[in-house]
C-alpha positions as CSV (number, residue, x, y, z in Angstrom):
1,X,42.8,4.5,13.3
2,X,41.5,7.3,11.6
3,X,37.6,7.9,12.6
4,X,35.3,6.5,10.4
5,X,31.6,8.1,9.9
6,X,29.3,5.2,10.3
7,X,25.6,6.6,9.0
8,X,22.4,5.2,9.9
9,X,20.3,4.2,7.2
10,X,18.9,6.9,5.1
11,X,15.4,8.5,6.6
12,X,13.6,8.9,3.5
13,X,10.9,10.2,5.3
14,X,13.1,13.1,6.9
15,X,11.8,16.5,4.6
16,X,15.3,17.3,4.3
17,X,15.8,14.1,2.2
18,X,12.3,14.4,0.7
19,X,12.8,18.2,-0.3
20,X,16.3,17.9,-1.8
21,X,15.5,14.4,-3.0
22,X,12.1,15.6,-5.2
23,X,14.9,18.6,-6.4
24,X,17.6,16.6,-7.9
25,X,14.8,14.4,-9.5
26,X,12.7,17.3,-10.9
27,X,16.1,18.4,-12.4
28,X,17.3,15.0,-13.7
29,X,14.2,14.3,-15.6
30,X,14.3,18.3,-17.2
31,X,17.0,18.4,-18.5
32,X,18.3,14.5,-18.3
33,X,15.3,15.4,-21.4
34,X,17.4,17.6,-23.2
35,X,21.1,16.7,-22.3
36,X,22.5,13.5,-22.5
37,X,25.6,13.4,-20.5
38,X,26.3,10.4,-22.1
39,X,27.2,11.9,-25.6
40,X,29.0,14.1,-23.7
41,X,31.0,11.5,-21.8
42,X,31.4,9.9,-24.9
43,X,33.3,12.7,-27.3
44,X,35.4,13.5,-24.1
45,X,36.3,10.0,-23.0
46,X,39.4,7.9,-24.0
47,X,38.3,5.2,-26.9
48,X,37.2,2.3,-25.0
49,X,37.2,-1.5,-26.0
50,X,36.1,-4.5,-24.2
51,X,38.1,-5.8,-21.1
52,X,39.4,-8.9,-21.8
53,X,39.6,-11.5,-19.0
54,X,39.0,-14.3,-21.3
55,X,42.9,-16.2,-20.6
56,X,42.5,-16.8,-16.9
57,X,42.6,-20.2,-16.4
58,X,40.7,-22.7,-13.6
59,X,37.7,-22.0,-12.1
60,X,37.1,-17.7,-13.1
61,X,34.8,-16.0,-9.8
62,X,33.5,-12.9,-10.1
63,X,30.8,-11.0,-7.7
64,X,28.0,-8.7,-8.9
65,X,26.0,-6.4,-5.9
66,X,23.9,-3.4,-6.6
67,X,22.1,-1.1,-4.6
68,X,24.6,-0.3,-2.3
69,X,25.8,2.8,-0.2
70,X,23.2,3.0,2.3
71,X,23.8,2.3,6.0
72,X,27.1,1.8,7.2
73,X,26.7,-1.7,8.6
74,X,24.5,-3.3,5.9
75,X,26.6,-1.8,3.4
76,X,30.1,-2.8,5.3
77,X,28.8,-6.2,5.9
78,X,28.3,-7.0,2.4
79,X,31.6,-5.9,1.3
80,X,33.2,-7.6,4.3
81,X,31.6,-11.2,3.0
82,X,33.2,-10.5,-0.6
83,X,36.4,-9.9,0.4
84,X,36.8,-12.8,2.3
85,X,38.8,-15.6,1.1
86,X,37.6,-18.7,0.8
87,X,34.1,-18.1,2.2
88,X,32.9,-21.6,2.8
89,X,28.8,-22.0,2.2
90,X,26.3,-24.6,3.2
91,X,23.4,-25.4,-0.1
92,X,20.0,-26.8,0.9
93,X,21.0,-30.5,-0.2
94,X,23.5,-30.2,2.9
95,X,26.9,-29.9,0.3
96,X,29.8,-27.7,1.4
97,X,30.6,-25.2,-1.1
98,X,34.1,-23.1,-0.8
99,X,34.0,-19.6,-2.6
100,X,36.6,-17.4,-3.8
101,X,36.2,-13.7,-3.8
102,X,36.0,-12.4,-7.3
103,X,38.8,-11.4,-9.7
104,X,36.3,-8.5,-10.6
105,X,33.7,-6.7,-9.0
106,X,30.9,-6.0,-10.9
107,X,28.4,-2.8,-8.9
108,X,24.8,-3.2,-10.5
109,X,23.8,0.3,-9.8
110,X,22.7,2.8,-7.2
111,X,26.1,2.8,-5.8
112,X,25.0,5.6,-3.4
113,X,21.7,6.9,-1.5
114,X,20.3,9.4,-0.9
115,X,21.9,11.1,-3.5
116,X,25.2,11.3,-5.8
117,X,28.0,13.8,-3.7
118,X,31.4,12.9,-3.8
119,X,31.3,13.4,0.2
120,X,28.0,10.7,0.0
121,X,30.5,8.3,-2.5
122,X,33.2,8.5,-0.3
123,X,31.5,7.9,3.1
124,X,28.7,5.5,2.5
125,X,30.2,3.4,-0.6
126,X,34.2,3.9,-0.7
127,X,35.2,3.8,2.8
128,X,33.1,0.7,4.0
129,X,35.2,-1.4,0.9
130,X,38.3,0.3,1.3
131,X,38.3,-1.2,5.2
132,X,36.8,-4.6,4.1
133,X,39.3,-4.4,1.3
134,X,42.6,-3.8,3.6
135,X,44.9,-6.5,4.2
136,X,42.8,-8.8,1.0
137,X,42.9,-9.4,-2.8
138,X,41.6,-6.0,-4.5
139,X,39.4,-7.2,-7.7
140,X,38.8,-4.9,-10.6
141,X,36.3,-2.9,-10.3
142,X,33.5,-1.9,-12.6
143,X,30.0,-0.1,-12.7
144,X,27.1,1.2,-14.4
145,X,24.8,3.8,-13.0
146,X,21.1,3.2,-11.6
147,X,18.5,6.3,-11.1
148,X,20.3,7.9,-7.5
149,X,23.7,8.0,-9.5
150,X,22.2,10.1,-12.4
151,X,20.7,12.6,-10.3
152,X,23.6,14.8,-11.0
153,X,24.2,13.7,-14.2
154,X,26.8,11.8,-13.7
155,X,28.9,14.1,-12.3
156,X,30.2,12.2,-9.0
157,X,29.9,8.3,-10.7
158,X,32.3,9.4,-13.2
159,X,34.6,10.3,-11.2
160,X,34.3,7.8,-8.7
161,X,34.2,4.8,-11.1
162,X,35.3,6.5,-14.6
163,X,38.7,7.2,-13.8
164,X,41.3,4.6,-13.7
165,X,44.6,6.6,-12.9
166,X,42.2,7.0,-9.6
167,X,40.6,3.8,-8.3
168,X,37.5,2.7,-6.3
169,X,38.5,1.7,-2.6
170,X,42.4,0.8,-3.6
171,X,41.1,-1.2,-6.1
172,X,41.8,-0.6,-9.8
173,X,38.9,0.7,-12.3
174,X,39.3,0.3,-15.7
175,X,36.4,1.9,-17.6
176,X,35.7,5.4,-18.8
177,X,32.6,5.1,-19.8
178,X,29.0,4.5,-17.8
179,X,28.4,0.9,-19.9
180,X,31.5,-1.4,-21.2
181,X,31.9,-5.1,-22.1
182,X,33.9,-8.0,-20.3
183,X,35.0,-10.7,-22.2
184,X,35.4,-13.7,-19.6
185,X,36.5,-17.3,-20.2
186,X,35.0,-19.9,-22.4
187,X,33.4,-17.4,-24.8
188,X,30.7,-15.7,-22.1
189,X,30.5,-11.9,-22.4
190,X,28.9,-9.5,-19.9
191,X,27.4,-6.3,-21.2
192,X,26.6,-3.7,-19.2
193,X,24.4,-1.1,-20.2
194,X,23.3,2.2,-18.8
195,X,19.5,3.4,-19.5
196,X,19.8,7.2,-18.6
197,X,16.4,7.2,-16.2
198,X,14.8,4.9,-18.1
199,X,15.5,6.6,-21.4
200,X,16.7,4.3,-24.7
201,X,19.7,3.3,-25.7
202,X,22.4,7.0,-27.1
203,X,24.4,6.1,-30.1
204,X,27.4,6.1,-29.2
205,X,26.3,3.2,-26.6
206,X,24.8,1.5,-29.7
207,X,28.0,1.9,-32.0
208,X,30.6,1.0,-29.0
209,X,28.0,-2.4,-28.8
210,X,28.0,-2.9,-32.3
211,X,32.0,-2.5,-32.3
212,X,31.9,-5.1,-29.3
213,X,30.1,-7.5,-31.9
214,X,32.0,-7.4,-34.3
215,X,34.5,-9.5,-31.9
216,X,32.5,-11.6,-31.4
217,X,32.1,-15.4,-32.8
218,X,28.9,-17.8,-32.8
219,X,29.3,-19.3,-29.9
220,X,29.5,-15.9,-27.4
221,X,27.3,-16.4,-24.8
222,X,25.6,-13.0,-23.1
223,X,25.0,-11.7,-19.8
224,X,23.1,-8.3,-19.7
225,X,23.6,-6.4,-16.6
226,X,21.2,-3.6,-16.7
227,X,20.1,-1.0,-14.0
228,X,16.7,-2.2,-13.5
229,X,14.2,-5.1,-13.4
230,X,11.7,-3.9,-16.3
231,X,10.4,-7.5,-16.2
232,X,8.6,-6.7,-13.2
233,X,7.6,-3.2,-13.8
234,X,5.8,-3.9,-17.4
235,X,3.5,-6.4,-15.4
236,X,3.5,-4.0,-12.1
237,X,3.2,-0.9,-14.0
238,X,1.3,-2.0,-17.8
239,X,0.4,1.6,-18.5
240,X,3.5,3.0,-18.8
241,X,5.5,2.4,-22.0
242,X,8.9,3.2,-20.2
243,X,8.8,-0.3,-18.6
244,X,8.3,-2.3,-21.8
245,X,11.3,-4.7,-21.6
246,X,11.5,-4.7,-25.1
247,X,12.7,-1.2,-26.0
248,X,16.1,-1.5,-25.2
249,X,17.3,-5.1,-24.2
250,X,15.5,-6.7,-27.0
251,X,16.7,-4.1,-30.0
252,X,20.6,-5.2,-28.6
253,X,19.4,-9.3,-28.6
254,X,18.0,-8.9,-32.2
255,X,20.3,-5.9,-33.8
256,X,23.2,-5.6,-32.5
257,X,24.2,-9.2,-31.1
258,X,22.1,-11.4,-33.0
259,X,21.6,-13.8,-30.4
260,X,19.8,-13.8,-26.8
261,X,21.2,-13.0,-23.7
262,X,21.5,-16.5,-21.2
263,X,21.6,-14.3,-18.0
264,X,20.1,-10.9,-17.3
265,X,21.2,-9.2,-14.0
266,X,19.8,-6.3,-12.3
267,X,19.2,-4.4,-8.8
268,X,16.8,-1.4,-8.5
269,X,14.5,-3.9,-6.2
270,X,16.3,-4.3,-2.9
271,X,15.6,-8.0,-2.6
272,X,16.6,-11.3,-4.2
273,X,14.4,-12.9,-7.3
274,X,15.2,-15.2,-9.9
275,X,12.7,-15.8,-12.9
276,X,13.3,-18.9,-15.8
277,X,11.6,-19.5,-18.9
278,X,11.6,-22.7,-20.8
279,X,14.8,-22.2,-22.6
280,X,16.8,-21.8,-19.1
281,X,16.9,-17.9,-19.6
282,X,17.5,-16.2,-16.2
283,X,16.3,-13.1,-15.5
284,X,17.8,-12.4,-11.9
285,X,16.8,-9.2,-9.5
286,X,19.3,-8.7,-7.1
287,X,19.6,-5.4,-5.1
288,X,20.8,-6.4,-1.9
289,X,24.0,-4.8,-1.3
290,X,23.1,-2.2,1.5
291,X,20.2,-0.3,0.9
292,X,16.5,-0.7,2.6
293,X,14.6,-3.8,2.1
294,X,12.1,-4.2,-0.6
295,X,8.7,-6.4,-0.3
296,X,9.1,-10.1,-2.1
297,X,4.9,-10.7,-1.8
298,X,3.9,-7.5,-3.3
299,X,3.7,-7.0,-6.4
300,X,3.2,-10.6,-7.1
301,X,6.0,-12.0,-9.7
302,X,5.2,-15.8,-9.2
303,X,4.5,-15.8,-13.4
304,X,5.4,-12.8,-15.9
305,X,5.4,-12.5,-19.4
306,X,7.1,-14.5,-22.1
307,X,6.6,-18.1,-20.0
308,X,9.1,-16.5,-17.5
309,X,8.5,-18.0,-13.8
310,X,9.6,-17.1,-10.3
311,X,11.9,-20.2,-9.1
312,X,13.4,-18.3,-5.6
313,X,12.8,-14.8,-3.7
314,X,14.4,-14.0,-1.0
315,X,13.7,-13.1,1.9
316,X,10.6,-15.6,1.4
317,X,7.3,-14.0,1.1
318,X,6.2,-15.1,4.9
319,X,9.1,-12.9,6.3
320,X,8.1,-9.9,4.0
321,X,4.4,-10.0,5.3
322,X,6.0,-10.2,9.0
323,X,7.8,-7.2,8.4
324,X,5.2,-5.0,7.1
325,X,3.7,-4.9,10.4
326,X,6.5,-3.0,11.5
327,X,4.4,0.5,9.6
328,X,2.7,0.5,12.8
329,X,5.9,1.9,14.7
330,X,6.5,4.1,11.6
331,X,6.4,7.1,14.1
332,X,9.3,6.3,16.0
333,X,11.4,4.7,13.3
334,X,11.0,8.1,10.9
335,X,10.7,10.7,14.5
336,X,11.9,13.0,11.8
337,X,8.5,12.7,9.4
338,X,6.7,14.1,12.3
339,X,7.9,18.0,11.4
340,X,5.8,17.5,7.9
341,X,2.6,16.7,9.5
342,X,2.8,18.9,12.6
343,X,2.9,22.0,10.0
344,X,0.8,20.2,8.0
345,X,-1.9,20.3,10.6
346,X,-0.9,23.4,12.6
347,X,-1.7,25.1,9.6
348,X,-4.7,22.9,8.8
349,X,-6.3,24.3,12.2
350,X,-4.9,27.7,12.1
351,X,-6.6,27.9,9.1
352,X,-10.0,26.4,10.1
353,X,-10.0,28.5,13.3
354,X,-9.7,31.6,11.8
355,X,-12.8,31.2,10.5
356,X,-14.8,30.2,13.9
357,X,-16.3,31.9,16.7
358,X,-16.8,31.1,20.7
359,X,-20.1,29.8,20.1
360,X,-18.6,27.5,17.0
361,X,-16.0,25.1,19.7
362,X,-18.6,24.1,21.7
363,X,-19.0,20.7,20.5
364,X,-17.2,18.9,17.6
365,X,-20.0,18.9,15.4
366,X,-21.0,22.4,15.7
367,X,-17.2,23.1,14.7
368,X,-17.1,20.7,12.2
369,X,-19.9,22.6,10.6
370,X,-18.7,25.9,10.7
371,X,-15.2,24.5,9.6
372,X,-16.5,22.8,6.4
373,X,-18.2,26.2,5.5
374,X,-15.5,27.9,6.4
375,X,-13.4,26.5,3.8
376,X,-16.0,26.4,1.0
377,X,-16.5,30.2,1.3
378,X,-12.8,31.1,1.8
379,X,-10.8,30.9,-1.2
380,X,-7.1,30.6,1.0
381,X,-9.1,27.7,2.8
382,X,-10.1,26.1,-0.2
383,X,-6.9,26.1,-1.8
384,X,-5.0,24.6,0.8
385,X,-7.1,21.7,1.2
386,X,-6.9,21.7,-3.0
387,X,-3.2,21.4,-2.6
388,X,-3.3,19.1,0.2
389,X,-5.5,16.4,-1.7
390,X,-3.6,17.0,-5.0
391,X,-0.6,16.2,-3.1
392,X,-1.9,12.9,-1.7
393,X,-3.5,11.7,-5.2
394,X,0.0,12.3,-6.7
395,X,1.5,10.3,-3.7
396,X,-0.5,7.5,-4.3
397,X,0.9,4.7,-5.8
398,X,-1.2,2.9,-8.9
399,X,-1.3,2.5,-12.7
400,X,-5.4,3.1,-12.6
401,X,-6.3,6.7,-13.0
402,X,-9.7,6.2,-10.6
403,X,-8.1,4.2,-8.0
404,X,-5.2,6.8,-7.6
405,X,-8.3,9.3,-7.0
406,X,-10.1,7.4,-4.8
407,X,-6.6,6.1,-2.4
408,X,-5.7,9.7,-2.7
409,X,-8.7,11.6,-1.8
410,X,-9.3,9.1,1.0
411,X,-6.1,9.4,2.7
412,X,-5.8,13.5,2.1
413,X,-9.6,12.8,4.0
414,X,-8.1,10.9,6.7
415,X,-5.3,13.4,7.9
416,X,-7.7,16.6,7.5
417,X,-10.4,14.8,9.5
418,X,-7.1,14.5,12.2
419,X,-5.7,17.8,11.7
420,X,-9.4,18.8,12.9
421,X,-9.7,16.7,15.9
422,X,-6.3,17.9,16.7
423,X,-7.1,21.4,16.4
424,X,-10.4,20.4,18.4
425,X,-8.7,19.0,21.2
426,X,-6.0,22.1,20.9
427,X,-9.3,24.8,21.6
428,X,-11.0,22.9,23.7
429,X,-8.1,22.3,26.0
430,X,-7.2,25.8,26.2
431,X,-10.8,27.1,26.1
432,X,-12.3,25.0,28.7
433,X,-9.7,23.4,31.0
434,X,-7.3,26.8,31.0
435,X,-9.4,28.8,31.0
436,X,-8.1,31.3,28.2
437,X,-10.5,33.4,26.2
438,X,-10.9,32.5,22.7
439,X,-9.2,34.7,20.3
440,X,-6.7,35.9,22.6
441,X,-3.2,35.8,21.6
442,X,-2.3,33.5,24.3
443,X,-4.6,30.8,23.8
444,X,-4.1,31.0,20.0
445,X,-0.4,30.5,20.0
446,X,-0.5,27.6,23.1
447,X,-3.1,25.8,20.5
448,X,-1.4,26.1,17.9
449,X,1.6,24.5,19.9
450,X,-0.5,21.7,21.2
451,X,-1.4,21.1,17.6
452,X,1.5,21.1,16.1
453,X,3.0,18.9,19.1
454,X,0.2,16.4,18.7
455,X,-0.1,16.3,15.1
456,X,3.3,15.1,14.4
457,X,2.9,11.9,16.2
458,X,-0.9,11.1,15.0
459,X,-0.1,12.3,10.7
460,X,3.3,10.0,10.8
461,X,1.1,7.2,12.7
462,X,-1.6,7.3,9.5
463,X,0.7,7.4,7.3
464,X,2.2,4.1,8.5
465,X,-1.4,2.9,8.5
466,X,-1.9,4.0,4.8
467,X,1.3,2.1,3.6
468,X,0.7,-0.8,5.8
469,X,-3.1,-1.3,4.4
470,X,-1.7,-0.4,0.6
471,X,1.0,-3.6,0.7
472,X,-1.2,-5.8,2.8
473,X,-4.6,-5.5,0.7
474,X,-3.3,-3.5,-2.4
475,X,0.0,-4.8,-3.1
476,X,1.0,-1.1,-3.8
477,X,3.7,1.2,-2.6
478,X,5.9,-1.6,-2.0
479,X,8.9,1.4,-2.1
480,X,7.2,3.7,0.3
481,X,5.7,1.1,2.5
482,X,9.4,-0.4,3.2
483,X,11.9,2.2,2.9
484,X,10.0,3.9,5.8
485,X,11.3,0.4,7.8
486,X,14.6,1.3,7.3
487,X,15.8,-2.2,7.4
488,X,19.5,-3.2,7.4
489,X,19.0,-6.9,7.4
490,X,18.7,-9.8,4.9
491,X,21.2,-8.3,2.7
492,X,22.9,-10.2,-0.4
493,X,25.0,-10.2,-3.8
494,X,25.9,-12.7,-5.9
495,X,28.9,-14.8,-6.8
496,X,29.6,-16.5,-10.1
497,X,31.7,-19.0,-11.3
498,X,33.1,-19.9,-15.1
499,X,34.6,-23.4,-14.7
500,X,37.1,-24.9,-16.8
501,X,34.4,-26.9,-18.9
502,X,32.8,-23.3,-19.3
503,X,29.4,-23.8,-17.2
504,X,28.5,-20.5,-15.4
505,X,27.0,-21.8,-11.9
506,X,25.5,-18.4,-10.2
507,X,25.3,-18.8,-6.1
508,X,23.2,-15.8,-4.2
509,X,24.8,-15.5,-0.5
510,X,22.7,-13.9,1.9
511,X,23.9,-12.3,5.5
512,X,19.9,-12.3,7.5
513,X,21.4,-9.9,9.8
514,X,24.3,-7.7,9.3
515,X,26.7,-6.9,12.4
516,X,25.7,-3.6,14.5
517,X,28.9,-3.5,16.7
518,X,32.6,-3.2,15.0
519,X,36.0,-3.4,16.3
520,X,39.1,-2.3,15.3
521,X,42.2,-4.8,14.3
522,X,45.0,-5.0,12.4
523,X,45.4,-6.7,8.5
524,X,48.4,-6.6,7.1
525,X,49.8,-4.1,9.2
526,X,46.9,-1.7,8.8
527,X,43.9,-1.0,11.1
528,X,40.4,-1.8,9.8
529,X,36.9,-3.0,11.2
530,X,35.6,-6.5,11.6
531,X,32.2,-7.0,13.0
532,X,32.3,-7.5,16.9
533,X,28.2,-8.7,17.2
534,X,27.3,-12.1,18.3
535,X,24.3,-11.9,16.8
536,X,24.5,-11.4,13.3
537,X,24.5,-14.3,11.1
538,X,27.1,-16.1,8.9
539,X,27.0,-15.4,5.5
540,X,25.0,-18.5,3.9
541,X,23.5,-19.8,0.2
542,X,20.1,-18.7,-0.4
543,X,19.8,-19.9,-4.1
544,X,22.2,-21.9,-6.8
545,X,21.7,-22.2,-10.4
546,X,24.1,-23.4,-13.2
547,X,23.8,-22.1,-16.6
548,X,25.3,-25.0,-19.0
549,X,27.6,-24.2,-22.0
């Protein structure tokens, strides 16, 4: 068997990934401003219609995961539980329930992480289904785009998803576009529709919608699979008018399909949630497919707007508190995050110390002194510890102008406060217990290696202390607090079912821990991986909920 690259989950605290990561994002929102590829895409692409799937007869399954493409293993053992045939499932009443992979397979978003290559596609998306694929049905495959697969522009989704003579994984792909429409059985219709970076709806996405309409009768039923959950943001983030739910799903409900939507699907949050209003309307988060593990108990979504009410999260808020303790080891889980804050604070004190004399290290308080006036009457002092608390105050994570101030300026506080008692320790070390005169080239370049040694360690320990006090008390940087965690457990997608009497009954199937062993066998004559790891757990049947006709 030919090797297979099996990557870790993405460090998102490695500065590699930060630096190129904060690139492609700067560029996407530029010119994603002034160019919209999906005009482009548009006047070069084929005409497409809707994809009709309407005459299958029995019960119609299809599968829906987003946020996928991360870790080998997380994202292998998701795509290995819907290929399977006939994956039986326990529900919480005790019932058996047998499922059938999917005559599609519908990808929610964020098909890839860190960010959109075609090397990236092909290793952390394409070959984990292509193995879990071999030997098995192949479903159709469709996909719209979340933020990580516009960070090129489009470049790499459309060519992994938008061309048909070409395939997904050896299984066929159909669209040419970045949105399209299914038409399923007994009149339900799934729209998916990509939001360029939270942008509104172009018009040719408007006028191929409005064409879609047209075909329709009164009794369509919609599904809106969109990129992400702005039911949660508007109430996590009120401030900012690109979360208001309104501005695109809304103008489609009431202007183009003159109906509402019964089921709205979405990823972007890496967790499962399902929210119901009064008329039955299901607005469903679920990004489980591969990538790191978002918080369920922070922000809280137990009531949003509209009447709309949380009736399952998973994992269950208990578990997510558990977790968060895990910050506390964010050192050696992100070894790589140390780099950042060992220059961070080897300059901090080289700074600082250029400043002192003999007589200034001769206690802390006596340095601290000279230090603090140090940097109020040197202007390259001053502006580093400007740029240093500008850059935490952007970090921070909060819709209220002060707050963001006040987190910010007290955690830029926190690590110069370190980087000082580093640097401390650094002189006094080499002062008193070497020996080494102060000023000399030696003893300046051994504490400046002790400092930036020790102030790896100590600014990626804070840091984990910062994000784990901003979930706990603030319910803030629920991204930043659990990516760092780099968890490739309780993963899950969804299955749905169209039966004959044309109810839609949606089952999320959750794997708690995903296999971290793999052997090689043989499917239908070709080698592939199957996971070889007693310990991970059976696919099982987190949530059901049936949509009536």
């Amino acid at each position: 068997m030919e090797k297979v690259s099996r990557r870790a989950m993405v460090g998102w605290y490695d500065p590699r990934v930060l630096a190129h990561s904060a690139y492609l994002v700067a560029i996407s929102n530029v010119f994603g401003r002034h160019s919209d590829t999906r005009l482009i895409e548009a006047l070069a692409s084929q005409p497409q219609n809707e994809f009709d799937y309407s005459a299958a007869g029995g019960d119609f399954w299809f599968d829906y995961a987003a946020d996928t493409g991360d870790g080998f293993n997380s994202t292998l053992a998701i795509a290995d539980a819907i290929a399977q045939p006939g994956l039986a499932l326990t529900a919480a009443d005790g019932t058996n329930v047998v499922t059938q992979p999917g005559k599609l397979l519908v990808f929610g978003g964020d098909e890839v992480y860190p960010y959109p290559t075609r090397s990236e596609y092909e290793t952390r998306t394409e070959t984990p289904y292509r193995l879990a694929f071999t030997g098995r049905a192949r479903p159709d495959v469709f996909a719209i785009p979340g933020n990580h697969d516009w960070y090129d522009s489009l470049v790499a989704f459309s060519r992994t998803f938008c061309r048909p003579e070409r395939g997904f994984a050896g299984c066929p792909t159909r669209q040419t576009r970045s949105y399209f429409a299914l038409k399923l059985p007994a009149n339900w219709w799934l729209l998916a529709i990509d939001l360029q970076l939270g942008a509104e709806l172009d018009e040719p996405q408007v006028q191929y919608f409005q064409k879609i309409a047209t075909r329709m009768d009164d009794a369509a039923r919609l599904i809106f699979c969109v990129p992400e959950p702005r039911w949660i943001y508007e109430d996590a983030y009120p401030d900012q008018a690109s979360y208001a739910e309104h501005t695109s799903t809304r103008f489609l409900e009431e202007q183009v399909f003159n109906r509402k939507a019964r089921v709205f699907l979405t990823g972007d949050l890496h967790f499962y949630k399902r929210h119901e209003n009064a008329e039955g309307i299901q607005k469903i988060t679920s990004g489980g497919a591969g990538a790191f593990l978002h918080p369920t108990h922070a922000p809280q979504t137990h009531e949003l707007r509209n009447g709309f009410v949380q009736r399952a999260a998973y994992p269950d808020e208990r578990t997510s508190r558990r977790l968060s303790w895990r910050n506390f080891l964010f050192p050696f889980i992100n070894p790589k995050a140390g780099w950042l804050y060992a220059f961070m604070y080897a300059m901090s004190a080289w700074l600082a110390s250029a400043s002192l004399q003999a007589a200034d290290v001769i206690d802390l308080p006596t340095a601290l002194a000279a230090a603090t006036n140090a940097a109020v009457r040197n202007p390259l002092d001053g502006l580093w510890l400007v740029t240093i608390l500008g850059g935490f105050i952007f970090f921070t994570d909060t819709h209220v102008r002060s707050w963001r101030i006040v987190g910010g300026a007290s955690h830029a506080v926190l690590h110069l406060a370190a980087a000082f008692g580093v640097g401390w320790i650094a002189l006094r070390l080499t002062t008193g217990a070497l020996g080494l005169h102060y000023g000399s080239t030696v003893q300046l370049l051994i504490s400046g290696a002790v400092t930036f040694v020790l102030g790896g360690p100590v600014g990626a320990f804070i840091l984990g202390l910062y994000l784990f006090l901003s979930i706990r008390v603030f319910g803030r940087h629920s991204t930043e607090a659990f990516s760092s965690l780099r968890i490739q457990d309780f993963k899950q997608w969804l299955r749905l079912r169209i039966d004959p009497a044309g109810d839609l009954t949606i089952y999320s199937i959750a794997l708690d821990r995903v296999p971290r062993r793999w052997r090689t066998t043989v499917r239908a004559g070709t080698e592939t991986l199957v996971g070889d790891d007693p310990r991970a757990a059976a696919p099982r049947l987190i949530d059901v909920v049936k949509v009536r006709r």
